[in-house]
N, C-alpha and C positions, 0 to 999 in steps of 0.2 A: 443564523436563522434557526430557533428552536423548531421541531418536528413534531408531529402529533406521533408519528411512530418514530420510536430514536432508532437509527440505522446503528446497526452493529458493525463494527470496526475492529480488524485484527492488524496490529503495527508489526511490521518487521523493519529494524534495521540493527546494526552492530552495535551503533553507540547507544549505551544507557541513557544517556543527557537528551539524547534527540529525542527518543522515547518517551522518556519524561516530560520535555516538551511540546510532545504533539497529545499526549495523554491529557494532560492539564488544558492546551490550547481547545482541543476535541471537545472535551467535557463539558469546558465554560460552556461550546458552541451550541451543546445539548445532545452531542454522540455518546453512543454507548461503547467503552473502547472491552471487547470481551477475550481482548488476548493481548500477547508482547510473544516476538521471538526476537531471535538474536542471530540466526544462521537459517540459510534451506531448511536441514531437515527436522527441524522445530516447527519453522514455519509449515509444513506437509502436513504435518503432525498436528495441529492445531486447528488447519485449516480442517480437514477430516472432520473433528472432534467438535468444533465449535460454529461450523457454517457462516461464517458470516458474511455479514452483506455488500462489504467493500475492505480491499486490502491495500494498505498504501507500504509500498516497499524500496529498499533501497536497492539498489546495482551493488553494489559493494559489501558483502557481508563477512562474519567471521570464517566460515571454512570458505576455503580458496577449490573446493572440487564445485562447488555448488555455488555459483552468485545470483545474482537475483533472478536476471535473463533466465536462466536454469530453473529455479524455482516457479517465475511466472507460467514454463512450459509444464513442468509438472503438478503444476493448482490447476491448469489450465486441461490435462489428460482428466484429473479427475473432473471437475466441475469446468464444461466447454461455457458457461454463462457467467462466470466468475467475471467479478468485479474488481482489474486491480488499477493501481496508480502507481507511479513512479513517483517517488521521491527521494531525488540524488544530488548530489554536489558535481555528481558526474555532466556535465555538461556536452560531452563529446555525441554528436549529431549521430554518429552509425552506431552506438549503443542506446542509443534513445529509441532509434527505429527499431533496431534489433528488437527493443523489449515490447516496442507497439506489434510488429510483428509475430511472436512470440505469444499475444496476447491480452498485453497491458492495454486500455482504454484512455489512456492520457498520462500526462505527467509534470511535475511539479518541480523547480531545480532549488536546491538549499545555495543559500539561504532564502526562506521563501518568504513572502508578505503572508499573513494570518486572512487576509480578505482575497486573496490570490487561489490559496489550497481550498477555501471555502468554498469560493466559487467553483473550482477543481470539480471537486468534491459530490459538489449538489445536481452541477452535469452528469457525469458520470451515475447518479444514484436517478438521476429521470429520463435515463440511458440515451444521452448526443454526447459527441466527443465534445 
């Protein structure tokens, strides 16, 4: 669904490839992707700097002090209206809640359907879970 306003979009997760693929997937969709991290305090760091309007993240990142759950609490100290999503291969039900808990507005599990995150996606940005 293309937007009259393209929502701005900052990706975190480890794998370059995933990245890549949500960047391209996004784009097609008519998102503006205005960032990539690759670890927490990238993603802090970006989030700060670039505001944007929904964050889709993984549980699993490259530093092991900081995973996602972690991060979503600290995007979440600074901006309490922060927009994020889960998007993990983690499956495991008490780190899902953890991250709803935590702050995350929904979440999404890899491998995902392209009409699945969309829809994800377009909830969360007309604010219902």
């Amino acid at each position: 669904m293309i937007m009259s306003k393209r929502n701005r979009i900052l990706i975190v997760d480890d794998s370059k490839f995933i990245r890549i693929i949500l960047r391209k997937l996004l784009t097609k969709q008519g998102y503006e992707i205005v960032g990539e991290a690759y670890d927490g305090t990238v993603a802090i760091q970006k989030y700060r700097e670039l505001k944007p309007d929904l964050v889709l993240m993984d549980i699993v990142l490259s530093d092991p002090t900081m995973n996602g759950i972690e991060t979503i609490k600290w995007i979440i100290k600074i901006d309490p209206t922060a927009l994020i999503i889960i998007v993990s291969a983690m499956e495991h039900q008490g780190l899902i809640n953890e991250a709803l808990v935590a702050g995350a507005k929904n979440y999404c599990i890899k491998p995902f359907e392209t009409n699945e995150l969309i829809q994800i996606i377009d909830k969360v940005l007309k604010g219902s879970r």
